[in-house]
Structures are given as C-alpha cells and as structure tokens.
C-alpha positions as a printed NumPy array, in Angstrom:
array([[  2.436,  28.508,   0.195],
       [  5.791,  28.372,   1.845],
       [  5.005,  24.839,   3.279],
       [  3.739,  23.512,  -0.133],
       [  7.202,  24.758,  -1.974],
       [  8.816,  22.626,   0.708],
       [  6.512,  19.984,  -0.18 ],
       [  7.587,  20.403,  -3.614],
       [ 11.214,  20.38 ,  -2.872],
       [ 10.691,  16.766,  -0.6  ],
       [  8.588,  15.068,  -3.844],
       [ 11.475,  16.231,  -6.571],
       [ 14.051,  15.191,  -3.724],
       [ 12.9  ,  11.424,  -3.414],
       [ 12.569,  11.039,  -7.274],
       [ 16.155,  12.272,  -7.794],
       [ 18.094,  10.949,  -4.53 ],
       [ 18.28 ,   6.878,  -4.852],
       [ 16.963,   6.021,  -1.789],
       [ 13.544,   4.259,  -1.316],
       [ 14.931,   1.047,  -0.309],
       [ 18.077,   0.491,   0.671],
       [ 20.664,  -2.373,   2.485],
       [ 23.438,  -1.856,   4.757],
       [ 26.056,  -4.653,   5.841],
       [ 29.991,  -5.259,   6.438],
       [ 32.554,  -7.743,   3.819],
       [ 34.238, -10.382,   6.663],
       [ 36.99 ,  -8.368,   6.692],
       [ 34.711,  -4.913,   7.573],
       [ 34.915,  -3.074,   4.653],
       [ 30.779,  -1.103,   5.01 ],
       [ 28.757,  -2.247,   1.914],
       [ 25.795,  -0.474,   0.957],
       [ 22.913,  -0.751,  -1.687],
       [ 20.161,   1.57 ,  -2.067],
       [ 17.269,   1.573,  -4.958],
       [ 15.8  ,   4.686,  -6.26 ],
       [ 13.188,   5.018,  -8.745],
       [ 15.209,   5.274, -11.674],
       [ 18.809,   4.079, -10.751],
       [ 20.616,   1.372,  -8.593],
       [ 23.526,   2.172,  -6.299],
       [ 26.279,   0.16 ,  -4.731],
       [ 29.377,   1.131,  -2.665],
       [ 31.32 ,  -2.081,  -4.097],
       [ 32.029,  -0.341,  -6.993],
       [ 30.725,   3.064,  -6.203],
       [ 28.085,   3.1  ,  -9.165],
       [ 24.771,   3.992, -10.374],
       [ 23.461,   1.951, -12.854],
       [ 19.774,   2.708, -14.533],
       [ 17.31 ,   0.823, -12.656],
       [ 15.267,  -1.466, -13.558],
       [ 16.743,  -2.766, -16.61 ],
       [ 15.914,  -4.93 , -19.102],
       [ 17.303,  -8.353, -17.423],
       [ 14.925,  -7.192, -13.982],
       [ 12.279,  -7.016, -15.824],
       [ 11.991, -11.15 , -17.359],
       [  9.694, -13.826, -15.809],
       [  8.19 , -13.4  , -12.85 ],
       [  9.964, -10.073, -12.063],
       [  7.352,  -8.598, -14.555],
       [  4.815,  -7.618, -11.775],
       [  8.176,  -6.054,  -9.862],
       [  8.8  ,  -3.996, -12.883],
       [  4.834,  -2.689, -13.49 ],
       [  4.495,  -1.715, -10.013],
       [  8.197,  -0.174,  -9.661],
       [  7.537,   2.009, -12.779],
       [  4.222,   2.855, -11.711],
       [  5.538,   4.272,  -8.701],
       [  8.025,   6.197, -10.995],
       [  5.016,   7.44 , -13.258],
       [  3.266,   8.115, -10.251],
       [  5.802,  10.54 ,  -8.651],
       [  6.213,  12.187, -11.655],
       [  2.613,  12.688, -12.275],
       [  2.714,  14.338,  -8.408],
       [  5.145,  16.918,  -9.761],
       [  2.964,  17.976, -12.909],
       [  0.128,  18.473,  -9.883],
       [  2.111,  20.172,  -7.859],
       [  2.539,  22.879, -10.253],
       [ -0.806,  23.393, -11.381],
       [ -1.325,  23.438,  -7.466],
       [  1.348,  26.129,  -7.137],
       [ -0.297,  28.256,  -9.64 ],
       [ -3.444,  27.907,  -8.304],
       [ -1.974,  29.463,  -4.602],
       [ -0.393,  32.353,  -7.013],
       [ -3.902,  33.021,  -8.562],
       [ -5.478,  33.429,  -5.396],
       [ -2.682,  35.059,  -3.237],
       [ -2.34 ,  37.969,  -6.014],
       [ -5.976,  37.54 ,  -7.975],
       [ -8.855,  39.726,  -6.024],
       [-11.756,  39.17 ,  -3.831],
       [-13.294,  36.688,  -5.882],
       [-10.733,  34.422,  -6.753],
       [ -9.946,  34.075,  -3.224],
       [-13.4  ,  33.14 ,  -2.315],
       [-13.981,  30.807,  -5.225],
       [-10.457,  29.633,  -5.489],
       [-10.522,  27.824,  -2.234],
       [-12.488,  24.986,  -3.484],
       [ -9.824,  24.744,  -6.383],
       [ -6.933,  24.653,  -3.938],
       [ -7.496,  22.27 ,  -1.941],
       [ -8.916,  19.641,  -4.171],
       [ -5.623,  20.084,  -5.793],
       [ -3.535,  19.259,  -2.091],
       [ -5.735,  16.676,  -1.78 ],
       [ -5.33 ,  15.337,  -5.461],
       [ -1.254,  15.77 ,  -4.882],
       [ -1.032,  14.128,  -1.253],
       [ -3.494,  10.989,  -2.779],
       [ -1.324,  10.716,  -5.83 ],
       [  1.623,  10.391,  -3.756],
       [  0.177,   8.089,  -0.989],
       [ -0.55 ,   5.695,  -3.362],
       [  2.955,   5.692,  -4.766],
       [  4.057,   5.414,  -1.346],
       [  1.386,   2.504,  -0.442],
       [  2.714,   0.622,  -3.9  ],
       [  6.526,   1.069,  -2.565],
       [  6.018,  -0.381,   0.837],
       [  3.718,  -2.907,  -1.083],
       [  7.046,  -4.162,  -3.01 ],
       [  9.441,  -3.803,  -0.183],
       [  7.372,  -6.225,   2.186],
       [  6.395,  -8.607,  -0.647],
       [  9.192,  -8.951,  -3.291],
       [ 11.601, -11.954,  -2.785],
       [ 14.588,  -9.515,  -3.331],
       [ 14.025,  -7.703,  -0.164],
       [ 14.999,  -9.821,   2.268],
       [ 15.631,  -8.712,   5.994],
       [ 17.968,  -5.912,   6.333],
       [ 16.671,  -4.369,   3.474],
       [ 14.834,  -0.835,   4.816],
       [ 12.259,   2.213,   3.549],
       [ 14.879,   5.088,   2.937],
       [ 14.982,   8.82 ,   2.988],
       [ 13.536,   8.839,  -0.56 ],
       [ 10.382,   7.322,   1.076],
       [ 10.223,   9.32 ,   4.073],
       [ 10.854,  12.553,   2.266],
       [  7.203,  11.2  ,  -0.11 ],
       [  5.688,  10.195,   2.999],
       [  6.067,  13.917,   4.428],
       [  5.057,  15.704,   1.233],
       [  1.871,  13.801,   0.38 ],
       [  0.962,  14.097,   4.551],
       [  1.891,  17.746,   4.132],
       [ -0.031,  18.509,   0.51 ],
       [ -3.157,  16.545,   2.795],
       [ -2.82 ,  18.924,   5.844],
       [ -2.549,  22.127,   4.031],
       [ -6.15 ,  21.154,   1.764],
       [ -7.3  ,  20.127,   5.547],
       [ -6.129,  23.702,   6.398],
       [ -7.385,  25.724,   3.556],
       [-10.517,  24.111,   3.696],
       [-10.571,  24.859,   7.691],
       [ -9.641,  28.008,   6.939],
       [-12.261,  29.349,   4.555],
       [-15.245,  27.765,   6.062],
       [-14.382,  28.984,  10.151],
       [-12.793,  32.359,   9.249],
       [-15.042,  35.361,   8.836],
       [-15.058,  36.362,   5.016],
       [-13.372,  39.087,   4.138],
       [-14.71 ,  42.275,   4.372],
       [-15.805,  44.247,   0.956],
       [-16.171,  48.008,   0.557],
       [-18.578,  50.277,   2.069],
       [-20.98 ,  52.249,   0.102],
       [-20.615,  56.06 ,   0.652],
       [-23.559,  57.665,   2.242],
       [-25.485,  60.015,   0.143],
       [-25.403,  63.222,   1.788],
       [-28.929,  64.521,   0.3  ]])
C-alpha cells in the first residue's frame, strides 16, 4: 500500500509540476533560457511566467489535433487520480475487512492497478506521441520529470497488480479457525 501512495504522490506530481516537455538553451550573450509545458500551464524563464496552456490561439487550424490529444492526456491523468482512489480504498477494505474480503478482494485489487497503470500508459504513449510528431518540438525539446514521474507510477500501479496477483495465487491461503474437539 505504501508503494501505491507513492504512486499516487508521482501521478498528482506530474499533473501539477509543468514539466512533460521542456527546452533548454542560452541568449548570445548567455543569459540560460528555459521553456517547459505541463498539462495545464506554459512556463518560460524570459519573463518568469506561467501562462494557462493551451489557449485559445493554440488551439486554431491545424493545431486542433495538438489540442485533442494534449487535453486528452490532461483528462486522462485526471481520470488516473479518480482510479487511484477507488484503488486506495479497495487496499483499505482488504487490509482492515476480514478473511473474506481478503480472499475475494484480490481479484478487485489488482484489476484496479492494472486499470490505473493502463490509464496512465496511454497518457504517457499519447505524450511521447506529440513530442516526436508535433512541428513545435523541434530538437532540443525533451520528455521531462512530469513524464518520468507518470512513467514510474503507471509501471509501479502494473507491478504491484503483477504482485498481488503473484501473491494470492503462490502463497498458501490463510489459515481459518480450528473446530474444538468434542470431548464426549
């Protein structure tokens, strides 16, 4: 459970820090410059600002598709965080919940990893999709922290739904009580 909170943590993380994509370089006279995109803002050190991102103006023509997919990843990370909590209460119901629930619950569990790592791999898939094929990306551009902190929480939400799975199927089950011998 610990691991999936930190999971959690890495998802909100890249949806709030704007970095997915971002562009380092120098003025001629060496002053650093530095752009970076995040899902819902746009940052540059030329006038150290955030602006809301994308706006209206990036969104005309053919920047239309750039716009769909961009928001999609946006609707797409969000949509990870709504799972993420239904997947959190799911480990509470089966870490405090009984016998049962633990043996049922299982299946429950890790669908829900698996949902949550497959939500996020896709919005991660999308991202890189846009970063090697939009025009405005040219080289020098890179995949940021904000991406590397989705790419480690969907592979982690994966591993633990490998694990749980691994995990209830190769571990003996859990013992139940005895009945009492009747002495007579």
């Amino acid at each position: 459970m610990v691991a999936f909170i930190g999971a959690c943590a890495m998802t909100l993380s890249s949806i709030v820090i704007p970095r997915w994509i971002s562009w380092d370089s120098e003025t001629q006279s060496g002053k650093p410059i530095h752009y970076t995109y995040g899902l819902h803002s746009r940052c540059s050190s030329l006038d150290e600002t955030c602006t809301y991102f994308p706006q209206k103006e990036d969104c005309i023509g053919d920047d239309r598709h750039f716009c769909s997919v961009w928001r999609s990843v946006g609707f797409l990370m969000s949509f990870a965080v709504v799972m993420e909590g239904m997947t959190l209460i799911a480990f509470l119901v089966m870490i405090t919940g009984g016998k049962q629930e633990r043996v049922q619950g299982w299946k429950i569990l890790s669908g829900l990893c698996f949902i949550v790592g497959a939500i996020q791999c896709v919005g991660m898939a999308l991202m890189t999709y846009i970063y090697d094929e939009d025009d405005r990306f040219f080289p020098g551009w890179k995949l940021d922290n904000s991406w590397i902190l989705c790419t480690v929480s969907w592979s982690l939400a994966m591993l633990l739904g490998g694990g749980v799975i691994a995990t209830s199927t190769l571990l003996p089950e859990e013992g139940g009580y005895e009945l009492i011998p009747n002495p007579s």
